[in-house]
N, C-alpha and C positions, 0 to 999 in steps of 0.2 A: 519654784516649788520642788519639793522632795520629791525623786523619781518614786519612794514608795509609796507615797502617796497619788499621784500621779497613774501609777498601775492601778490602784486600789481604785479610785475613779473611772476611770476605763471601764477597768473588769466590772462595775457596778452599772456602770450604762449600760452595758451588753447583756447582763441576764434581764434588766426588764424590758418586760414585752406588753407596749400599750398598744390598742385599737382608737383610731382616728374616725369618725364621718363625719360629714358637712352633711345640712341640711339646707334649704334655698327657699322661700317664700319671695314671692313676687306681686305688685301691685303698680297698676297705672295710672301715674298724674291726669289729674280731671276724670277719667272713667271709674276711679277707684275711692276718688278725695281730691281735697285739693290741699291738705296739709300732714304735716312730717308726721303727727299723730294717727289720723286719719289712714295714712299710704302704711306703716309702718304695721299696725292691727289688721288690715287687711293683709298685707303679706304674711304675717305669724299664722292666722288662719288658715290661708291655703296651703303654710307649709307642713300643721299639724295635717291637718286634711289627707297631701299625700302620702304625711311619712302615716296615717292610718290606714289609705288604702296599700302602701306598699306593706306594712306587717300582715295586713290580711293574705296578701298574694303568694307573700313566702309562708304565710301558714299552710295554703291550698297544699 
């Protein structure tokens, strides 16, 4: 590859500036469901859940 090109790339990764978060819902086999649909809807739910009570906290 052409080194000026090469710079050009570079120098264009470096001024952007993205923000990353993870988010984590969780569910347990048999006390949660007992299948992949099941386990998977309850985990989304708890995870809207805390990321709702965490927005509220840093509202406080």
């Amino acid at each position: 590859m052409n080194d000026t090109i090469k710079n050009e790339l570079n120098n264009y990764g470096e001024s952007i500036k993205q923000e990353v978060t993870l988010s984590i819902g969780y569910s347990i086999y048999l006390q949660d469901g007992q299948n992949n649909s099941d386990l998977l809807s309850i985990a989304d739910k708890i995870m809207y859940k805390v990321k709702s009570i965490m927005k509220e906290v840093s509202l406080s």
